[in-house]
N, C-alpha and C positions, 0 to 999 in steps of 0.2 A: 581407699587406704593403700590399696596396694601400688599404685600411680604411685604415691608420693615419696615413695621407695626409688623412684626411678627419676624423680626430682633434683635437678645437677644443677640448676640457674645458681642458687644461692653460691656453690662450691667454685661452679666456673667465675662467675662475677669476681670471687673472693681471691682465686686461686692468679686472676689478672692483677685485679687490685695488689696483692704483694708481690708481684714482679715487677708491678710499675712504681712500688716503694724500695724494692730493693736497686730499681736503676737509676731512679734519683739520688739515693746517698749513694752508690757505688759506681759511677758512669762508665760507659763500656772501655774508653780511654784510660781509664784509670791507672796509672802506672804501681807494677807489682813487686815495687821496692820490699823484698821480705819483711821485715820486723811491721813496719808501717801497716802495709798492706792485710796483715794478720790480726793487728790489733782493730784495725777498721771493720774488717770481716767480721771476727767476732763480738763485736757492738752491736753490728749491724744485725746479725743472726741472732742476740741476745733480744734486739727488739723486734723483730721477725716471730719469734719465739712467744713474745708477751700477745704481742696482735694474734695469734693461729690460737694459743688457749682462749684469748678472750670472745674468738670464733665458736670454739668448739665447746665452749659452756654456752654457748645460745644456739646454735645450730647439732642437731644427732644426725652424725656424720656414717656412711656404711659403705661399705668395699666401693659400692659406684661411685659416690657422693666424694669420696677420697682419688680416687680416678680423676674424677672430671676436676677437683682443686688440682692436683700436680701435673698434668695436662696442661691446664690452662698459664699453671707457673709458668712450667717449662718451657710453653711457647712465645709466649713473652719476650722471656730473655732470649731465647732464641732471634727472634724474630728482631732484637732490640741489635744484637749482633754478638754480642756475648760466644766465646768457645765453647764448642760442643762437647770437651770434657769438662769445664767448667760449668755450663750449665748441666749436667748429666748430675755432675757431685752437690750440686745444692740441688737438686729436685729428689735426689739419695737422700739426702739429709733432710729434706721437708717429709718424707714421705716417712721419714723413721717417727719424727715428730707427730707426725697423726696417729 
């Protein structure tokens, strides 16, 4: 029982899987014409948002399990090429979300 406290697969898998949804609709090229760029981001984080709830009612998520999801976001978009302020401020914002 107490193992599965320390069970991250689900989170990590989860926490890739929406980085590689957020980099499809947002591509690192993406040009960040203000008004535009803003109204896309917040769609995008709108449906970000429906997917992480619809996670977190089937998944009981704890300090670790939260870790290992924003970890694995983070690196993602990192890794996808994304800025390191830019990605900082959405792994902010996912983490607030959990």
């Amino acid at each position: 029982m107490l193992f599965a406290w320390f069970d991250g697969k689900a989170a990590n898998e989860f926490g890739t899987e929406l980085g590689q949804f957020f980099i499809q609709r947002m591509p690192v090229d993406t040009q960040k014409s203000e008004k535009k760029f803003a109204t896309r981001t917040s769609e995008l984080l709108n449906k970000l948002t429906l997917r992480l709830n619809q996670f977190k009612s089937t998944n009981k998520l704890n300090f670790y399990t939260k870790a290992k999801l924003a970890n694995s976001f983070k690196w993602t978009l990192k890794d996808a090429g994304y800025e390191s302020k830019y990605v900082d401020d959405l792994t902010e914002w996912l983490v607030k979300q959990l």
